[in-house]
C-alpha positions in Angstrom: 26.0 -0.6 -21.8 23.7 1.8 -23.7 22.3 5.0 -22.3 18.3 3.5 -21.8 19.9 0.7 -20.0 21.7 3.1 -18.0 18.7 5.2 -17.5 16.6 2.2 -16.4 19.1 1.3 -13.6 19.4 4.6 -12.4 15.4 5.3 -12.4 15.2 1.5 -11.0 17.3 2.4 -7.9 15.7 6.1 -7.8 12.2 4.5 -7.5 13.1 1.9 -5.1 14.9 4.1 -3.0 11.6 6.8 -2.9 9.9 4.0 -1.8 11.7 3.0 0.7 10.3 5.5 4.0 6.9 4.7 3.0 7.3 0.8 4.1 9.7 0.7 6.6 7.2 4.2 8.5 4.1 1.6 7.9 6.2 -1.2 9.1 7.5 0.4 12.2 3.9 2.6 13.0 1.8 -0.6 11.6 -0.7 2.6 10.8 -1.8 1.8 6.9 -5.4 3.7 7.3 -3.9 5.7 4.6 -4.5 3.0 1.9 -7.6 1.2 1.4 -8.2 -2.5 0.9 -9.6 -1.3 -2.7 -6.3 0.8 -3.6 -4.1 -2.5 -2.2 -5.9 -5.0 -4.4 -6.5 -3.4 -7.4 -2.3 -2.3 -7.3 -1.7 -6.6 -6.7 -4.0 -7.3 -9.4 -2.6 -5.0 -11.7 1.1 -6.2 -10.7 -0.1 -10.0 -11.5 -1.3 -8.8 -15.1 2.1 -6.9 -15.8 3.9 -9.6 -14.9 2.5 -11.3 -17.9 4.1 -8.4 -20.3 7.2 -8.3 -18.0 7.9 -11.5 -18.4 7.8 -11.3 -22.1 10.6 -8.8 -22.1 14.3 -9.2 -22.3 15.8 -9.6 -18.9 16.9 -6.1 -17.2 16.2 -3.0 -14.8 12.5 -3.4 -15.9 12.5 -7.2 -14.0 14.1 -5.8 -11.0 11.4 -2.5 -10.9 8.6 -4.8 -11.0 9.5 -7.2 -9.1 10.4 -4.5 -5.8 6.3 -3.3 -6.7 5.6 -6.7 -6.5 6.9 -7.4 -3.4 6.1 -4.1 -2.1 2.3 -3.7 -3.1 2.3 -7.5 -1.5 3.8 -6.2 1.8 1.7 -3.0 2.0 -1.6 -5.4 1.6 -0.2 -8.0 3.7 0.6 -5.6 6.3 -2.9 -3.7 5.8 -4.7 -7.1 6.4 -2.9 -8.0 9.3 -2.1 -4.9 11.2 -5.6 -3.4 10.7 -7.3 -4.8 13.5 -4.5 -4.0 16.0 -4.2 -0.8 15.2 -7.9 0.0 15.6 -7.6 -1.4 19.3 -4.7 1.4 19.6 -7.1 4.2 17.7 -10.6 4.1 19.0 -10.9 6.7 15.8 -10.5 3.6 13.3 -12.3 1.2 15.2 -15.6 0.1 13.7 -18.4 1.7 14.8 -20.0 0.1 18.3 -24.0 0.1 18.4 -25.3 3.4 19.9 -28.5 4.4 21.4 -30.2 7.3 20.0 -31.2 9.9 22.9 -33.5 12.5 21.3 -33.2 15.6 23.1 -36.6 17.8 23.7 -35.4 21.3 23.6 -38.5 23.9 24.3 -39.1 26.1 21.9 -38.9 29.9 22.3 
């Protein structure tokens, strides 16, 4: 095994692992109003475009690094898209706006 193979393992399982609390805190809290929808899909759609180079590489660490952002930007939308609206029930704060009535308030002036 040569040293940039070795290096790409090592910085496959670094980058994986850093990962790692970010989706299992948004898994367990279901709270993703960190991200927006426009972050999520523009990071799949770049993923489905470097898969096309990927692909055209020799099999190694490279594979396994993309395909974990793969999965994982797919997860973090997934999870955006579907946890979203539940957790604006739970947040009044991120629900969307309700109607209101505007009161105009008559102070006198001095």
């Amino acid at each position: 095994m040569n040293v940039a193979v070795l290096a790409g393992m090592v910085s496959t399982v670094l980058f994986a692992v850093s990962y790692l609390p970010m989706l299992l805190k948004a898994l367990r809290t279901r709270d993703l109003d960190s991200y927006s929808f426009g972050y999520l899909a523009l990071s799949n759609a770049a993923n489905a475009v470097h898969s096309v180079y990927v692909v055209s590489l020799p099999m190694g660490p490279i594979w396994l690094l993309h395909f974990f952002y793969v999965v994982a930007s797919a997860l973090l939308l997934i999870w955006y898209l579907r946890f979203r609206s539940e957790h604006s029930v739970h947040n009044p704060a991120t629900a969307p706006a309700s109607p209101r009535r505007h009161h105009h308030d008559h102070h006198p002036s001095n």
